[in-house]
N, C-alpha and C positions, 0 to 999 in steps of 0.2 A: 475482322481479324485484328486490326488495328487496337481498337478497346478490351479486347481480350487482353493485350499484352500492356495495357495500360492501368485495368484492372488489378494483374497480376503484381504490377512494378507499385501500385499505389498499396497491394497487401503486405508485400514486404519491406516495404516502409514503414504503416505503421508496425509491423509486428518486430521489427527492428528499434522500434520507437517505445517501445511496453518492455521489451528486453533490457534496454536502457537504462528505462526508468525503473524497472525491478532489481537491476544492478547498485545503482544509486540507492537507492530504498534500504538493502542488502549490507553496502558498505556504509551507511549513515546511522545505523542501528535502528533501524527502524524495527528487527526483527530480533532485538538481544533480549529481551524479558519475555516470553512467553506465558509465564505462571504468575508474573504476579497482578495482572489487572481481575483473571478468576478470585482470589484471594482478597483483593481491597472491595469487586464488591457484594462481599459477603461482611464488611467490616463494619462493625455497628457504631461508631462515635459518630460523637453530635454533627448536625453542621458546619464545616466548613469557614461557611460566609460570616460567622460572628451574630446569627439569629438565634432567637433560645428556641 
């Protein structure tokens, strides 16, 4: 019974842990552009890195 509730207390841990970190994530903007990486890659210019 013991591990049961050890089990339990180690689930909402991490799940408290992922809640966190999706918070963070949320307020750092992790999640403000949506549409525009669809749109860049579809974007035809050259290279980048200065190779022809």
């Amino acid at each position: 019974m013991w591990s049961v509730f050890v089990l339990i207390f180690i689930a909402l841990c991490l799940g408290l842990a992922a809640w966190l970190i999706f918070l963070w994530a949320v307020r750092s903007g992790q999640f403000d552009d949506m549409e525009g990486p669809k749109y860049r890659m579809l974007d035809d210019e050259e290279d980048r890195t200065g190779r022809d």
